[in-house]
Legacy VTK file of the C-alpha trace (Angstrom):
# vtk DataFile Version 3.0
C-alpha trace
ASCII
DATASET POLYDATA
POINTS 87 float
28.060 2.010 26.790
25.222 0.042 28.743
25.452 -2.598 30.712
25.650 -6.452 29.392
23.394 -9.022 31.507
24.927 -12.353 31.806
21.478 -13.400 29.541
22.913 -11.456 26.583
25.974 -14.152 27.010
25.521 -17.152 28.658
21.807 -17.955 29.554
18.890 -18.105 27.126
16.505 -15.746 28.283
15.914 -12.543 30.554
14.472 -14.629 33.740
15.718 -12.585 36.754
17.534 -9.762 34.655
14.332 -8.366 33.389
14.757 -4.762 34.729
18.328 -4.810 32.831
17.560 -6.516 29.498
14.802 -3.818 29.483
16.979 -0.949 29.910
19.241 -2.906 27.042
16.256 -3.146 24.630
15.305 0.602 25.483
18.611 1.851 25.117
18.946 -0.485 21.357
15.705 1.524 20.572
13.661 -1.678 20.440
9.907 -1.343 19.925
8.763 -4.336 19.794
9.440 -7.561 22.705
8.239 -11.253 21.989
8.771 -12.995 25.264
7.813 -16.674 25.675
8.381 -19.282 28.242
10.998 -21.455 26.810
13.875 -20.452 29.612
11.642 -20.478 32.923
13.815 -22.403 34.893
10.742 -24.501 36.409
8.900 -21.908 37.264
5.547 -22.731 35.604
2.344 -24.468 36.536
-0.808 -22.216 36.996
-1.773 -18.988 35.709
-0.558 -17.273 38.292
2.839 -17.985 38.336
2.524 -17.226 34.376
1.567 -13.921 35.146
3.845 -12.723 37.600
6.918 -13.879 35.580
5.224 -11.996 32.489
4.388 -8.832 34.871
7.798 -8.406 35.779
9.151 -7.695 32.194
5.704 -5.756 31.718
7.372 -3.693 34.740
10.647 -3.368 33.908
9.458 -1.955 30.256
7.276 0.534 31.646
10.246 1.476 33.846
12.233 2.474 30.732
9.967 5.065 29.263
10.454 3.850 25.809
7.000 2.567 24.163
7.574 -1.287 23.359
5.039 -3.733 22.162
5.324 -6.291 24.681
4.006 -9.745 23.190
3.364 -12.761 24.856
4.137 -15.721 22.884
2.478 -19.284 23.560
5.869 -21.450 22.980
7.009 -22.842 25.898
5.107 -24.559 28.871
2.430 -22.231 30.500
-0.629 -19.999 29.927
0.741 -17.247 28.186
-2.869 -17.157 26.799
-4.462 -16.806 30.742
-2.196 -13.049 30.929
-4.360 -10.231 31.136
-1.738 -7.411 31.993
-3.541 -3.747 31.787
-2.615 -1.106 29.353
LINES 1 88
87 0 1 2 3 4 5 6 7 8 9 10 11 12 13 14 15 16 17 18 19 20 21 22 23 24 25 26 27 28 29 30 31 32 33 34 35 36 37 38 39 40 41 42 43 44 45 46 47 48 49 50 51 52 53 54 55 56 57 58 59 60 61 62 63 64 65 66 67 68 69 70 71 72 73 74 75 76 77 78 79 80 81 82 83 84 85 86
Protein backbone atom coordinates (compact mmCIF):
# COMPACT_ATOMS: atom_id res chain seq x y z
CA UNK A 1 0.00 0.00 0.00
CA UNK A 2 1.73 3.53 -0.57
CA UNK A 3 2.04 6.08 1.50
CA UNK A 4 -0.86 8.87 2.17
CA UNK A 5 0.52 12.65 2.34
CA UNK A 6 -1.32 14.73 4.75
CA UNK A 7 -2.37 16.77 1.17
CA UNK A 8 -4.41 13.73 0.11
CA UNK A 9 -6.41 14.55 3.59
CA UNK A 10 -6.27 17.67 5.06
CA UNK A 11 -4.55 20.41 2.87
CA UNK A 12 -5.52 21.40 -0.66
CA UNK A 13 -2.63 20.90 -2.66
CA UNK A 14 0.89 19.08 -2.93
CA UNK A 15 3.05 22.31 -1.71
CA UNK A 16 5.97 20.71 0.23
CA UNK A 17 4.89 16.95 -0.36
CA UNK A 18 5.67 17.08 -3.98
CA UNK A 19 8.24 14.19 -4.08
CA UNK A 20 5.37 11.99 -2.27
CA UNK A 21 2.17 12.99 -4.11
CA UNK A 22 4.40 12.12 -7.13
CA UNK A 23 5.25 8.74 -6.10
CA UNK A 24 1.20 8.55 -5.24
CA UNK A 25 0.23 9.66 -8.79
CA UNK A 26 2.98 7.22 -10.27
CA UNK A 27 2.04 4.44 -8.26
CA UNK A 28 -2.20 5.31 -9.26
CA UNK A 29 -0.73 5.07 -12.86
CA UNK A 30 -1.55 8.72 -13.52
CA UNK A 31 -0.44 10.19 -16.85
CA UNK A 32 -1.49 13.22 -16.87
CA UNK A 33 -0.84 16.27 -13.77
CA UNK A 34 -2.66 19.77 -13.93
CA UNK A 35 -0.99 21.74 -11.21
CA UNK A 36 -1.98 25.38 -10.58
CA UNK A 37 -1.29 27.89 -7.95
CA UNK A 38 -4.40 28.05 -5.97
CA UNK A 39 -2.73 26.46 -2.53
CA UNK A 40 0.76 28.39 -2.51
CA UNK A 41 0.69 29.38 0.85
CA UNK A 42 2.09 33.03 -0.09
CA UNK A 43 4.64 32.00 -1.90
CA UNK A 44 4.15 33.95 -5.16
CA UNK A 45 5.29 37.22 -6.63
CA UNK A 46 7.85 37.03 -9.57
CA UNK A 47 8.62 34.51 -12.04
CA UNK A 48 11.06 33.10 -10.25
CA UNK A 49 9.52 32.01 -7.33
CA UNK A 50 6.77 30.58 -9.93
CA UNK A 51 9.25 28.49 -11.32
CA UNK A 52 10.95 26.95 -8.60
CA UNK A 53 7.66 25.89 -6.90
CA UNK A 54 6.63 24.43 -10.47
CA UNK A 55 10.31 22.78 -10.86
CA UNK A 56 9.99 20.95 -7.83
CA UNK A 57 6.91 18.82 -8.90
CA UNK A 58 8.67 18.81 -12.47
CA UNK A 59 11.44 16.99 -10.21
CA UNK A 60 9.72 14.88 -8.18
CA UNK A 61 7.83 13.42 -11.51
CA UNK A 62 10.89 12.77 -13.27
CA UNK A 63 12.02 11.03 -10.06
CA UNK A 64 9.22 8.46 -10.48
CA UNK A 65 10.03 7.08 -13.86
CA UNK A 66 6.50 7.01 -14.93
CA UNK A 67 5.85 9.41 -18.11
CA UNK A 68 3.23 12.14 -16.87
CA UNK A 69 2.08 15.15 -18.72
CA UNK A 70 2.85 17.74 -16.35
CA UNK A 71 0.55 20.92 -17.09
CA UNK A 72 0.77 24.15 -15.75
CA UNK A 73 -2.46 25.75 -15.26
CA UNK A 74 -2.93 29.71 -15.07
CA UNK A 75 -5.63 29.68 -12.03
CA UNK A 76 -4.31 30.97 -9.15
CA UNK A 77 -1.98 34.07 -8.51
CA UNK A 78 1.38 33.86 -10.48
CA UNK A 79 3.05 33.39 -13.90
CA UNK A 80 2.39 29.99 -14.62
CA UNK A 81 2.63 31.39 -18.22
CA UNK A 82 6.57 32.84 -17.48
CA UNK A 83 7.61 28.63 -16.79
CA UNK A 84 9.85 27.41 -19.27
CA UNK A 85 10.87 23.96 -17.65
CA UNK A 86 13.03 21.76 -20.33
CA UNK A 87 11.91 18.51 -21.74
Amino acid sequence: MSQISLSDIFLAGSLDWEENDAKIFANWGVDYLKYDNCYHMGRFGTPKISFDRYKVMWDAINSTGQPILYSLCNWGEDYSHTVNIPT
